[in-house]
GUDRENSE-196369 format. One line per field, with one value per residue (C-alpha): z, x, y; residue number from 1. Coordinates in pm, whole numbers, plus 32768, in hexadecimal, padded with zeros to 4 digits. Layout:
GUDRENSE-196369
c3 [Z/...]
c1 [X/...]
c2 [Y/...]
n [NUM/...]
This chain:
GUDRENSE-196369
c3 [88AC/87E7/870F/86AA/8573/8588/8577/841F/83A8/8415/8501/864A/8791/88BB/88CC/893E/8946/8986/89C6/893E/8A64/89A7/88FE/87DA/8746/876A/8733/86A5/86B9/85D2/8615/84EB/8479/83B5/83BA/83C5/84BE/862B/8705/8707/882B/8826/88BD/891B/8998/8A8A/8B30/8AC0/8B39/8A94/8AD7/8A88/89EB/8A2A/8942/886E/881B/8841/8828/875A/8689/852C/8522/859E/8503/85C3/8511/85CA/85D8/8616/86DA/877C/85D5/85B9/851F/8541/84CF/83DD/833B/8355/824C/8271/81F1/8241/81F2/81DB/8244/8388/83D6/8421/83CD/82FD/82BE/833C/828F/836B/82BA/8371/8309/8286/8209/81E7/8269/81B9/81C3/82DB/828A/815D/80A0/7F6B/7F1B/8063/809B/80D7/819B/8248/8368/8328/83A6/828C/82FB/8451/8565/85E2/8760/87EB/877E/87C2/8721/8767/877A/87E5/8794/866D/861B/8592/857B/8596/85F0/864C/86D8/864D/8675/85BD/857A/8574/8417/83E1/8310/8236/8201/80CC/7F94/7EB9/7F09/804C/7F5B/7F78/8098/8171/810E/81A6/8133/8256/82B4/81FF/81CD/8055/7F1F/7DF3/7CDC/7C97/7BA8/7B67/7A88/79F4/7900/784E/7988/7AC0/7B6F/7BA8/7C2E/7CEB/7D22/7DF6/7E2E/7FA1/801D/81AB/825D/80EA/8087/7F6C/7FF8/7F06/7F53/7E7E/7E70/7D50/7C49/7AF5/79FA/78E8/7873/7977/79B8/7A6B/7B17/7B99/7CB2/7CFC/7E6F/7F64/7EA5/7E24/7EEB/7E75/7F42/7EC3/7E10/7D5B/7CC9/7C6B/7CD6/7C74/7C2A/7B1E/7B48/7C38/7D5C/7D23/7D6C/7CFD/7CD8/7B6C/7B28/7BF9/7BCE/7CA9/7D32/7D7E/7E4E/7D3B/7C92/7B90/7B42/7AD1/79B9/79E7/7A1A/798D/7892/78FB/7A22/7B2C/7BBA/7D13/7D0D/7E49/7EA5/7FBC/8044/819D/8186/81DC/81B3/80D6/8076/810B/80E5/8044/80D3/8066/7FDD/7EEA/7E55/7CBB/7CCA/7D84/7E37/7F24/7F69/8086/80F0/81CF/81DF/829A/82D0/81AC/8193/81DF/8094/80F1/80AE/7F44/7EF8/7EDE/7E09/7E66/7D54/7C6D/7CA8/7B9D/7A8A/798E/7833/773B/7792/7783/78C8/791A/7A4D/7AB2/7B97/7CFA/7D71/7EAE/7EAD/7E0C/7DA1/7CC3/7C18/7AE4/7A8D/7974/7977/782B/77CF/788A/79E4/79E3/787A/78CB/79E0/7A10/7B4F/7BA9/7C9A/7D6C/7D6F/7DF3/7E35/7C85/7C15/7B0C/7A17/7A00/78BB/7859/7883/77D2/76BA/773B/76A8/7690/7803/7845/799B/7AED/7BCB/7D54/7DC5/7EEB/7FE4/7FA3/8091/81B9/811C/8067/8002/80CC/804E/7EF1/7EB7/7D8D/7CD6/7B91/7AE4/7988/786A/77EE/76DB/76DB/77B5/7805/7960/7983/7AA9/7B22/7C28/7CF4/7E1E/7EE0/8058/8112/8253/8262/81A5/808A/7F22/7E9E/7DB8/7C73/7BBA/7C43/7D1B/7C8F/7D4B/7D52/7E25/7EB6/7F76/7F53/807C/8185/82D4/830F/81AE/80C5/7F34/7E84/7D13/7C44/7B4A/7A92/7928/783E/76C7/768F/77D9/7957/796C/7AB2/7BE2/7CA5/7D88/7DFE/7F57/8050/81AB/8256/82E1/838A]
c1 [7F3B/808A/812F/8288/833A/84B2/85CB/8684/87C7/8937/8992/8A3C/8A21/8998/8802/86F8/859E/8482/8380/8258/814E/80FE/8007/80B6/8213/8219/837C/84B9/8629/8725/88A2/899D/8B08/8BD3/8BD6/8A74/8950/89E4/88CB/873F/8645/84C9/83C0/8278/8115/8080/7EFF/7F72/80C9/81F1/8302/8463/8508/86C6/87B7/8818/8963/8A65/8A52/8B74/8BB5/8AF1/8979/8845/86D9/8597/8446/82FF/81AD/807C/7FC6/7EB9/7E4F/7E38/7F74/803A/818A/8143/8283/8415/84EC/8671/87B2/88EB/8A35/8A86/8BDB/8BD5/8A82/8A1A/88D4/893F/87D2/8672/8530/83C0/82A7/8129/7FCF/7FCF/8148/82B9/83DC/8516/8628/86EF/885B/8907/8849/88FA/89C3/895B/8860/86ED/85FE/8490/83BE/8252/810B/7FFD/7FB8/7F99/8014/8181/8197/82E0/8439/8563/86B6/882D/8929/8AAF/8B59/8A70/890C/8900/87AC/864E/8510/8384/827A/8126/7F8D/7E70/7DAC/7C31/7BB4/7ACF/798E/79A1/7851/778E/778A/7662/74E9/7412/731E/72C9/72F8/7459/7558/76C3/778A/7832/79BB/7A6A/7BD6/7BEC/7B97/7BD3/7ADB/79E1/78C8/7815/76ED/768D/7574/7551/7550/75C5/764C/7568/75F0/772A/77B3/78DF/79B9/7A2F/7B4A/7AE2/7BFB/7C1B/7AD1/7A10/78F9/782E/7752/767F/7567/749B/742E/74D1/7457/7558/76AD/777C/7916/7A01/7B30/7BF7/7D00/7E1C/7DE4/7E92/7FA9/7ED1/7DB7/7CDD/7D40/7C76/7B0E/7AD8/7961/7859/772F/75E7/7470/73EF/729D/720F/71B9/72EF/7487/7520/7698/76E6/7836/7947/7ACD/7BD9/7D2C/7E3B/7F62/7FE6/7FAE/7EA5/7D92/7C50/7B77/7A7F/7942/77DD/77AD/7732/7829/775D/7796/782B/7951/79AC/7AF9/7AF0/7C3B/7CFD/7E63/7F33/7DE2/7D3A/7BBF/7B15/79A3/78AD/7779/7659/74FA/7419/730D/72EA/7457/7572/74EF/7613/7752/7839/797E/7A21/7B97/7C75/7DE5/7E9C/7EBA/8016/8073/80DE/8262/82E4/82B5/8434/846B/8517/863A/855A/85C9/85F3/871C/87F8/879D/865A/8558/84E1/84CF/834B/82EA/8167/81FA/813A/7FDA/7F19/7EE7/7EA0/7D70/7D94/7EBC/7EA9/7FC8/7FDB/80B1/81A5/825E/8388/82D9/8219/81CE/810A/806B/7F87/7F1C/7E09/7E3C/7D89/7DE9/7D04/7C1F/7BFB/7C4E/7D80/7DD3/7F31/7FC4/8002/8177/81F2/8116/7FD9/7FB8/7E8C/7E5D/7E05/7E0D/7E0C/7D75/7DA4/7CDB/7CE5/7BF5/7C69/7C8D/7C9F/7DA3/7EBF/8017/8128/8217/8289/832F/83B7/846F/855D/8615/86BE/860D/869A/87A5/878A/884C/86E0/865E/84D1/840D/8386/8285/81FD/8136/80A6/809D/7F89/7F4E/7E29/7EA5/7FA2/7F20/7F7F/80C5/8092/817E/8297/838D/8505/8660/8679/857C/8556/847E/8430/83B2/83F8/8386/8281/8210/811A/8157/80A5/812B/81FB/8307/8403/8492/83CE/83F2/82F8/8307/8368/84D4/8502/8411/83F0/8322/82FF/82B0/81ED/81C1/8089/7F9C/7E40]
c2 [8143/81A9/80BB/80E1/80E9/806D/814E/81A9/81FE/819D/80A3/8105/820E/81E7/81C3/82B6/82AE/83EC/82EF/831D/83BB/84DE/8570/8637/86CE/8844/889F/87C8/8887/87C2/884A/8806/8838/87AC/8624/8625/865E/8678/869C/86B2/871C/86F8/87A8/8704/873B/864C/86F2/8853/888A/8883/8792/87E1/867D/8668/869C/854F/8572/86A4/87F9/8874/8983/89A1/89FE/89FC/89EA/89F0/8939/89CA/88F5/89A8/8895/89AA/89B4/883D/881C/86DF/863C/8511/84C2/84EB/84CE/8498/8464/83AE/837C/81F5/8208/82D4/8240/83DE/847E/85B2/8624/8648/8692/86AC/86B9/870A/86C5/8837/8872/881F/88AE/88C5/87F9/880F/87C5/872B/861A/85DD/8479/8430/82DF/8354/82C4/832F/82DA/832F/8259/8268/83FE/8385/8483/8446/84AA/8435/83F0/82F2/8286/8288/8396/83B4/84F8/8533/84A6/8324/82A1/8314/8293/82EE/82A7/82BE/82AF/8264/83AC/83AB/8394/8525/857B/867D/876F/871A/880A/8869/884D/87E4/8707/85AC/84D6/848A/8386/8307/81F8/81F3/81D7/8103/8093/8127/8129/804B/80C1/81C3/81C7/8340/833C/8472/8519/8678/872D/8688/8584/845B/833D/82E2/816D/8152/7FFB/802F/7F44/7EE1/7E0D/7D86/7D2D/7DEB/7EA6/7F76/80B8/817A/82AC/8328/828E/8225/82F9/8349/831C/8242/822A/81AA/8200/8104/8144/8058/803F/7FF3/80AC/81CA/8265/83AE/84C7/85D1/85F2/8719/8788/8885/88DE/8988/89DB/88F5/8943/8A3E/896C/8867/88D0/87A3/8722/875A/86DD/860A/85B1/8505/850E/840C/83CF/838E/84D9/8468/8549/8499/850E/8614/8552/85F7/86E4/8853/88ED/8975/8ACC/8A9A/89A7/88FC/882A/8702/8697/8686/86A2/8579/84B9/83BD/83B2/8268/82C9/83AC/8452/8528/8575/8511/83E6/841D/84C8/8532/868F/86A4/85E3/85E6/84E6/8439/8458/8367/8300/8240/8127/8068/7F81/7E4A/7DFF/7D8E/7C10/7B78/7A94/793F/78AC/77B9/7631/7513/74D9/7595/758F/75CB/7685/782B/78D7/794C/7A04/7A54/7B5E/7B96/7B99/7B8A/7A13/78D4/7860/7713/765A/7594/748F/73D4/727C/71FA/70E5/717D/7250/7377/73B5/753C/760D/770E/77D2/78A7/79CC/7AE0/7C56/7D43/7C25/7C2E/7ABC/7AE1/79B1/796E/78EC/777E/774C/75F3/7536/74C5/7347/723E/71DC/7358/73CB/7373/7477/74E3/7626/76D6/773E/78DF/79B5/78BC/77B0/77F3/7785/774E/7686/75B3/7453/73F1/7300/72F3/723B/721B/7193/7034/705A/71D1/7307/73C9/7394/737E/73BB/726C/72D9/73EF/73E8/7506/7539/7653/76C5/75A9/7476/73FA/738F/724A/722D/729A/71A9/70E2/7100/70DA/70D9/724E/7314/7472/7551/76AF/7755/7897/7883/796F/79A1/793C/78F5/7A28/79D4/78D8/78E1/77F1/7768/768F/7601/74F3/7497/7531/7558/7636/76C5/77C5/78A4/79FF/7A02/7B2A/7B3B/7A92/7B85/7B9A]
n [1/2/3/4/5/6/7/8/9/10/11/12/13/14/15/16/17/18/19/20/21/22/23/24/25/26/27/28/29/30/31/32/33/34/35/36/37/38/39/40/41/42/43/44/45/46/47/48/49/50/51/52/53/54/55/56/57/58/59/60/61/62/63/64/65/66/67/68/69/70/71/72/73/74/75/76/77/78/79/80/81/82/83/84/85/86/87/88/89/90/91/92/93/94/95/96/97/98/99/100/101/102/103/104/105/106/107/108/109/110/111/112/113/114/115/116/117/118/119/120/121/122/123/124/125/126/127/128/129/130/131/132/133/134/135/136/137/138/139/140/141/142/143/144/145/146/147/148/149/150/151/152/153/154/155/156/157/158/159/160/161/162/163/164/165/166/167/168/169/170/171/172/173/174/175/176/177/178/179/180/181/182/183/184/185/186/187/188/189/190/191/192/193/194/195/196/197/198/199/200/201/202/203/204/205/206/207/208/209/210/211/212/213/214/215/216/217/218/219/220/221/222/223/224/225/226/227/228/229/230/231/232/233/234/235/236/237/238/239/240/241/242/243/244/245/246/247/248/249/250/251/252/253/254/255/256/257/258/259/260/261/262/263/264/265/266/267/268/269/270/271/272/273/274/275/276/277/278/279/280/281/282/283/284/285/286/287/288/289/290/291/292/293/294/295/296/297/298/299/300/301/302/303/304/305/306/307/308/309/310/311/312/313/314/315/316/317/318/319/320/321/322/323/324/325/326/327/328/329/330/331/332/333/334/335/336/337/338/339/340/341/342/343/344/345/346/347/348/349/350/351/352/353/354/355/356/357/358/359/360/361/362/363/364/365/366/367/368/369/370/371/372/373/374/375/376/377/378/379/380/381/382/383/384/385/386/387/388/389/390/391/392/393/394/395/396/397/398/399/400/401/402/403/404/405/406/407/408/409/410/411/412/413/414/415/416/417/418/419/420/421/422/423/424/425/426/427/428/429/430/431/432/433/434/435/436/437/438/439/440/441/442/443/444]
C-alpha cells in the first residue's frame, strides 16, 4: 500500500495527480527557462512495462534535462530535493537522489526557499502536485521496502546467531581482548521499547557507543577479519558509521588481514547476525529503512504575572514521568519533574526554593498515560508587584491530579489539541512566577 507525502512548495495552479499504481520511477524529464521550472514528465514501471506519465505544466522555450533510473539494477528514487521562489510561488529547481546516487541540480537553486520529500530511504513510486504555465508544487508517493540481510564476514566457527530485525539502534557495547573481538551487546529500539541482543562472551576490555536514535542511526559497519589460531578466523576489530557522519572508534587491538564494510545505501542497520560461542567468528547485518523523527516539540507562551523571577526551561523529552511541587506561604514555592527520553529516566532541575513542607508528588503510569493539559492559577503577592503561582493541577489521557495549591481569581490552561506535554519551562525566584509547556504530537 502507498502512502503519500503532501505536496511542497508555492501555492497556486491547477492540480494533478500520477497516482500511485506503480511499481517504480524509471525516467523523470524536468523542462526549464527562465522564471523557473515549466514543465516535468515521469516515466514509470508497473509489471515490466513502461508507462509514459503527461506533461505538468508548459512546454516553452529554455531547457531540458533527462534523470535515468536503472530499476532492472535495483535502483530506486528515495528522495527529491527542491527549490522555490516565494514570491512567484514557482519551483526553479529539482534535485533526485536514488538509493545508489544523486543527480545534479536541475535548474537554479540559489536565494530560492528549499524544501525535500524523502520517506526514511523508502522507495518513492508515483508523483502528484500542481502546475499552470510553469511547475508549482510537488508531491510523492511512497512504500515501505523490505528490510535485507547482508552475508556474514570472517570465519564459519561456532554455532549460528540473529538478533533479528529491528527498528534501530540506540547503543552498542563491543568487548574486545589481545586478539579479537569477543563479545557484542547491542541496544535495539523495537516500536520504542529497548530490546537487547548479544553473542559471545565477555572477555576483555568493553565500550560503548551510544547513538542518538531516532535522529542518528549507524549506516555502515566496517571490520577486519582473520586467523588467530589455525583452526579459528575470527572478527578482529569493528567501527561504525552515522547519519550523522560520526565515525566510531576503532574497536580491538590487532587489525586483521581482510577488511570488510557492511552498509546498504539509503539504509539504516536494525540488526546484527553471525557466528560464534566463546567469540565473535563471523558477523553479518540487517539493514532497514530510517527511521522518520517525530516533528519538533513547540513550545506554548508560559502563563502567570510580570515581575521577579529567572526564566528556566527543561527543554523537550519524550514524556513525563513524575512531578514534584512544593507549596509556600504565597503558591507554588518550587517544582521539579522527571522525564523519559529514549525510554532513559532524566531528572529535571528544581526550579523555585524548595521549603519545609517538601513535596507533593503525582507520577504517571509511562508510556500508557501522559499529560495533556495544565491549569493554573496566579495571583499577586499581598503588598508587593511580583505575581506567584498559586496552584497547578495536571490533566492525562486517564485522569486529572488533585490541585496542587489554591485556586486564585486568575486562571489559565495550557493545552493543544492533539498533543501531549513532553517538557516544561517558566520563571522562578524563591518561588514560581510563570509556566509553561512544550507540547508534541500524540502518537501510537
Amino acid at each position: 500500500m502507498a502512502l503519500k507525502i503532501e505536496a511542497k512548495g508555492g501555492d497556486g495552479g491547477n492540480k494533478w495527480d500520477d497516482g500511485c499504481d506503480y511499481d517504480d520511477v524509471t525516467k523523470i524529464h524536468v523542462r526549464g527557462g527562465l522564471e523557473g521550472i515549466q514543465s516535468i514528465k515521469f516515466e514509470y514501471v508497473k509489471a515490466g512495462k513502461t508507462i509514459d506519465g503527461p506533461i505538468h505544466g508548459v512546454y516553452g522555450r529554455g531547457f531540458t534535462q533527462t534523470f535515468e533510473i536503472n530499476h532492472l539494477q535495483e535502483e530506486h528514487l528515495v528522495s527529491v530535493k527542491g527549490w522555490y521562489n516565494k514570491t512567484s510561488g514557482v519551483i526553479q529547481a529539482l534535485q533526485f537522489e536514488t538509493n545508489q546516487r544523486s543527480s545534479e541540480v536541475i535548474g537554479f537553486d540559489e536565494n530560492n526557499t528549499k524544501f525535500t520529500l524523502e520517506a526514511g530511504g523508502n522507495k518513492l513510486i508515483g508523483f502528484h502536485g500542481s502546475a499552470e504555465t510553469n511547475l508549482k508544487s510537488l508531491g510523492v508517493y511512497f512504500v515501505t521496502l523490505p528490510p535485507i540481510k547482508l552475508q556474514q564476514q570472517g570465519g564459519t566457527g561456532g554455532m549460528e546467531w540473529d538478533h533479528g530485525v529491528n527498528t534501530g539502534v540506540r547503543k552498542v557495547f563491543i568487548t574486545y581482548s589481545p586478539t579479537m573481538i569477543s563479545h557484542i551487546k547491542v541496544d535495539y529500539d523495537k516500536a520504542g521499547k529497548v530490546e537487547m541482543g548479544q553473542a559471545g562472551r565477555v572477555d576483555g576490555e568493553t565500550k560503548e557507543f551510544v547513538v542518538d536514535y531516532p535522529n542518528e542511526c549507524i549506516t555502515s559497519v566496517g571490520g577486519t577479519c582473520d586467523q588467530v589460531t589455525d583452526s579459528a578466523n575470527r572478527v578482529r576489530t569493528l567501527s561504525f558509521k552515522t547519519s550523522k557522519g560520526r565515525t566510531s572508534p576503532t574497536y580491538g587491538n590487532v587489525p586483521g588481514k581482510r577488511a570488510f564494510v557492511l552498509e546498504s545505501k539509503g539504509r539504516a542497520l536494525v540488526g546484527f547476525h553471525g557466528r560464534g560461542a566463546w567469540a565473535i567468528d563471523a558477523i553479518g547485518a540487517h539493514f532497514g529503512p530510517f527511521p522518520i523523527p517525530p516533528p519538533p516539540a513547540e513550545k506554548l507562551q508560559s502563563k502567570g504575572g510580570e515581575g521577579g523571577g529567572t526564566s528556566w526551561d527543561d527543554g523537550a523529552f519524550d514524556g513525563v514521568r513524575k512531578i514534584y511541587v512544593g507549596q509556600g506561604e504565597n503558591g507554588v514555592a518550587s517544582v521539579k519533574f522527571v522525564y523519559d527520553k529514549n525510554n532513559q529516566v532524566v531528572l529535571g532541575e528544581d526550579h523555585g526554593k524548595m521549603t519545609m513542607l517538601g513535596y507533593e508528588e503525582f507520577e504517571l503510569a509511562y508510556p500508557n498515560e501522559y499529560i495533556t493539559a495544565v491549569e493554573g492559577c496566579y495571583d499577586k503577592i499581598f503588598g508587593s508587584e511580583s505575581t506567584v503561582i498559586t496552584m497547578l493541577k495536571f490533566e492525562t489521557n486517564v485522569r486529572t491530579s488533585p490541585p496542587f495549591g489554591l485556586e486564585s481569581t486568575s486562571s489559565f490552561v495550557l493545552k493543544k489539541e492533539g498533543h501531549k506535554v513532553v517538557g516544561f519551562h517558566g520563571s522562578a525566584s524563591h518561588e514560581l512566577h510563570q509556566f509553561g509547556v512544550s507540547v508534541g504530537p500524540i502518537t501510537k
